[in-house]
Residue, then its C-alpha position, 0 to 999 in steps of 0.5 A: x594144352x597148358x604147361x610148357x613142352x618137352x624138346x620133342x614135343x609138338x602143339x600148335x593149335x594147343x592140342x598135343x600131337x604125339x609123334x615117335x620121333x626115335x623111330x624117323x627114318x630117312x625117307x619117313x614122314x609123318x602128317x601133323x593135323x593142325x591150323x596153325x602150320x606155321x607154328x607146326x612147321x617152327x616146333x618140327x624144325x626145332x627138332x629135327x635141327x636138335x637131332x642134326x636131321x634134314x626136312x621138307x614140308x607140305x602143307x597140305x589137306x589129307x582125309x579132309x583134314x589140314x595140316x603138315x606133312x614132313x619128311x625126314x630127307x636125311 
């Protein structure tokens, strides 16, 4: 991916993963597929700490794929 993101937008291997994040509720999680987990875990921080939200985080392989997994705790 070329360009810069939006707030609420995440890439971290380059390839946007569109999440809809106004629908999160608490308890909630979505797995973002990716390699770089530590740029994925960065760019979800972001913005759970714009919308003032708490998050846990697994890294993890789901479906033979690997990647994050987050929650909204609160």
């Amino acid at each position: 991916m070329t360009g810069v993101l939006t707030l609420d937008q995440v890439a971290p291997d380059g390839l946007l993963l569109v999440v809809d994040w106004d629908t999160m509720e608490v308890g909630s999680s979505v797995f973002l597929p990716c390699i770089n987990t530590t740029l994925a875990i960065k760019q979800a921080r972001g913005i759970f700490e714009r919308r003032d939200w708490d998050m846990r985080v697994a890294i993890r392989a789901e479906n033979n794929m690997w990647g994050v997994r987050i929650w909204r705790a609160a």
